[in-house]
C-alpha positions in Angstrom: 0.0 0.0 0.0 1.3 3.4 -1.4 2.3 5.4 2.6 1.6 9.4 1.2 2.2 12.2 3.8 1.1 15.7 3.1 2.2 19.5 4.5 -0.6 21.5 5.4 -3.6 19.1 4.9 -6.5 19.9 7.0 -7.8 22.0 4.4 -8.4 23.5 0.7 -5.8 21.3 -1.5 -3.8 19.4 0.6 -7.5 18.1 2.4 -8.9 17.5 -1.1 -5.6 15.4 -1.8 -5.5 13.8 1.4 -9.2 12.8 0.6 -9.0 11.7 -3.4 -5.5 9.7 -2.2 -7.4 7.9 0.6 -10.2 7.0 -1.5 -7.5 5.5 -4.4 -6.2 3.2 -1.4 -3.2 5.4 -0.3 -1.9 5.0 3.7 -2.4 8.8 4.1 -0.3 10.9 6.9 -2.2 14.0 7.2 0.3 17.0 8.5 -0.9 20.2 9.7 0.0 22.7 12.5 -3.1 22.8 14.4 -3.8 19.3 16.3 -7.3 20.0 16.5 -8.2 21.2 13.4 -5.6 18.3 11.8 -7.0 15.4 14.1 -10.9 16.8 12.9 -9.8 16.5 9.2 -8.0 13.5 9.5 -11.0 11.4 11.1 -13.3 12.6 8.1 -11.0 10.5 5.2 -9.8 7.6 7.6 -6.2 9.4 7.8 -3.8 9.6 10.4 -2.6 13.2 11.8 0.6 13.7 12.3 1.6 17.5 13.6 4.1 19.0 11.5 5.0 22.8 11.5 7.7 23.5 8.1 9.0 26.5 9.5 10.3 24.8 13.0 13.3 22.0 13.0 12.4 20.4 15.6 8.2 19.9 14.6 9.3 18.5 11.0 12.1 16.0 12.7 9.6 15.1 15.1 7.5 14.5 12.0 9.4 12.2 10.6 10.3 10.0 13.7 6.3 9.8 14.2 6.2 8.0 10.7 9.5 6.2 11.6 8.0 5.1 14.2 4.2 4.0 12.9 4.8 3.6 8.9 8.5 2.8 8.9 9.2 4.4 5.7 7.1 7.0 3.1 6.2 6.5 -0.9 5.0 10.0 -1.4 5.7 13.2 -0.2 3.1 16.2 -1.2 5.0 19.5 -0.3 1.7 21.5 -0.3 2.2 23.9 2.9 2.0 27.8 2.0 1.3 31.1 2.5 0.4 33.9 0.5 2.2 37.5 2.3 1.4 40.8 1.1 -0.3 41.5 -2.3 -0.4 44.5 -4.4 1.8 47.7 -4.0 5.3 46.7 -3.0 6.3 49.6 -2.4 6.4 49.1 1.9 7.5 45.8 1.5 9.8 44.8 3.8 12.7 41.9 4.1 10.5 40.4 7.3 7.8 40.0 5.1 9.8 38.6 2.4 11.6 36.2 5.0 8.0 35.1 6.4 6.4 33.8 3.2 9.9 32.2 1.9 10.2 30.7 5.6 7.2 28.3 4.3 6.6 28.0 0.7 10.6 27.2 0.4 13.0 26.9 3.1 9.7 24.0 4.7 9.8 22.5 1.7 13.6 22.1 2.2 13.5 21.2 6.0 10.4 18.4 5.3 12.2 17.2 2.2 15.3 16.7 4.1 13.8 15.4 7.2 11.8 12.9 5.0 14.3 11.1 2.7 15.5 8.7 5.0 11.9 7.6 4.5 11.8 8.1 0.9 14.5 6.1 0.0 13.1 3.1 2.0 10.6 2.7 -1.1 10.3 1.2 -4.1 9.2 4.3 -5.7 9.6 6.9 -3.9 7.9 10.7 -5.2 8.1 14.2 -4.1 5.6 16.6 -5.1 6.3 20.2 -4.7 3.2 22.3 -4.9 3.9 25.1 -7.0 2.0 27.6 -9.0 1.1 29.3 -12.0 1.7 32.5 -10.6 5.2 31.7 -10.4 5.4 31.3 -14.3 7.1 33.8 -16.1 5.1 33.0 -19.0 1.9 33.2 -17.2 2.3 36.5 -15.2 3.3 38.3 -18.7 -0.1 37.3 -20.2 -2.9 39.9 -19.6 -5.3 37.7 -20.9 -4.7 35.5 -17.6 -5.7 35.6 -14.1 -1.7 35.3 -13.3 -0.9 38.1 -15.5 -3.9 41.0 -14.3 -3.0 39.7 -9.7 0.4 41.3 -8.1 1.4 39.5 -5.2 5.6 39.7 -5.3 6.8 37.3 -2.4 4.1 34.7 -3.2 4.8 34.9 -7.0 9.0 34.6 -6.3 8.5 32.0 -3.6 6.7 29.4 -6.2 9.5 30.5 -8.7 12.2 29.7 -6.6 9.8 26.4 -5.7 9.7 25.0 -9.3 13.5 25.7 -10.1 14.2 23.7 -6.7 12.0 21.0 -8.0 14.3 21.0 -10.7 18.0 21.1 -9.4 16.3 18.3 -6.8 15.2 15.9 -9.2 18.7 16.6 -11.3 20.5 15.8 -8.1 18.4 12.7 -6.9 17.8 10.8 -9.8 16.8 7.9 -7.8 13.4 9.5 -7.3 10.3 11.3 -9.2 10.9 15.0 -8.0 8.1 17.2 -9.8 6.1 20.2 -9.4 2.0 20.9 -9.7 0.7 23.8 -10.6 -3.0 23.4 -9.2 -4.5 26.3 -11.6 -6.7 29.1 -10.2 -9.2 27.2 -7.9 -12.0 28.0 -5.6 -9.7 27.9 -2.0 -9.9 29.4 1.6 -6.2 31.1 0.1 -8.3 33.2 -2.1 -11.5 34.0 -0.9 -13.0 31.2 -3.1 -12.6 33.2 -6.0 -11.2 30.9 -8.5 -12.8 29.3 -11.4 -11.4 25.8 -10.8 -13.3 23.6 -8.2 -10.7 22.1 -5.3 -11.1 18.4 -6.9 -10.2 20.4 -10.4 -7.4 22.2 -8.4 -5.9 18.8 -7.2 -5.8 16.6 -10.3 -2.2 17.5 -10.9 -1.2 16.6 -7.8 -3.3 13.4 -7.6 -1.9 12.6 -11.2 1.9 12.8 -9.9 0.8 10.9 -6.9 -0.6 7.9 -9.2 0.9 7.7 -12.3 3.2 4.9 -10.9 7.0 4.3 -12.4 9.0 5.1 -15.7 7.6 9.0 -15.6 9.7 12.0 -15.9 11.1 13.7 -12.9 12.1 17.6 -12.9 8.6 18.6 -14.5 6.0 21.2 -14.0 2.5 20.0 -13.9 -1.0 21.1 -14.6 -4.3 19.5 -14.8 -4.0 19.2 -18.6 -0.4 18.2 -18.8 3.2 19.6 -18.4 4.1 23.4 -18.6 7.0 25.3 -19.7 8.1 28.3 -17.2 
């Protein structure tokens, strides 16, 4: 049985994946900061919580010695944790709120991802998802005809940037595994007031697809919900 732990899952993607990924038959470790709102969520999808905060050492090692400890070893890792930070004007932007937002969306993904491949590399396939964005896409966020290219939200937008090229040099430097990136696409979320298009099933199928897709796929890739991306 396919052992899938997930960043920031009690709600809006990372619950929907949690959810889809339980109901396909996955062992799912659902990892969120708050142990009440992650045990609620976790006993809704028959998962098991496991409290993880990316932006503190200590939580995410203690993370990983909880799965250690129950699972004995992980087959997928969804990076999903984030935060948004300021939007619009940058002109009173400051380095702590630059620091803050990078804190999650890139140095957690860094801290769980190292914390976590001792368990990786005890399966037979072992994945790494990194949930990116569109808004991170130079391509996108020069098109005025998208929702990426009319939204200004500077830290956020760098953050996923410097998220997909990670995704890259990791699956470059760990060929061993399937490192990729999903970009879930402008979806109806909590993170944006519900104003997206996309519905949070239509938001995860990237994710769920990289989760799934089994053996002999690319690594280093950026994915949507209709197929891979250029940045």
């Amino acid at each position: 049985m396919t052992i899938t732990f997930i960043t920031g899952a009690n709600k809006g993607l990372g619950f929907e994946t949690a959810r889809r990924l339980s109901e396909l038959g996955h062992t799912v470790l659902l990892g969120a900061r708050d142990p009440e709102l992650g045990r609620a969520a976790a006993a809704t999808i028959n998962a098991r919580f496991v409290r993880i905060d990316v932006t503190d050492d200590a939580s995410v090692a203690a993370a990983a010695a909880d799965v250690e400890q129950h699972e004995g070893a992980v087959d997928v890792l969804v990076n999903n944790a984030g935060i948004h930070g300021p939007a619009g004007d940058p002109s009173s932007l400051t380095g702590a709120d630059v620091l803050g937002v990078f804190d999650v969306n890139v140095a957690g993904v860094v801290r769980t991802t190292t914390a976590f491949l001792p368990l990786l590399r005890r399966s037979a396939d072992p994945v790494i998802i990194n949930v990116s964005s569109g808004m991170g896409d130079l391509e996108a966020t020069h098109d005025r005809s998208r929702p990426e290219g009319n939204y200004v939200a500077p830290v956020y937008t760098a953050s996923k940037a410097a998220l997909t090229m990670l995704t890259t040099q990791y699956a470059k430097a760990l060929p061993e595994m399937r490192i990729n990136a999903a970009d879930p696409g402008y979806t109806a979320t909590e993170f944006n007031g519900h104003s997206g298009p996309q519905t949070v099933t239509e938001g995860t199928d990237a994710i769920v697809q990289l989760a799934t897709e089994g053996p002999g796929h690319g690594s280093g890739r950026f994915v949507e919900r209709h197929g891979e991306k250029s940045w």
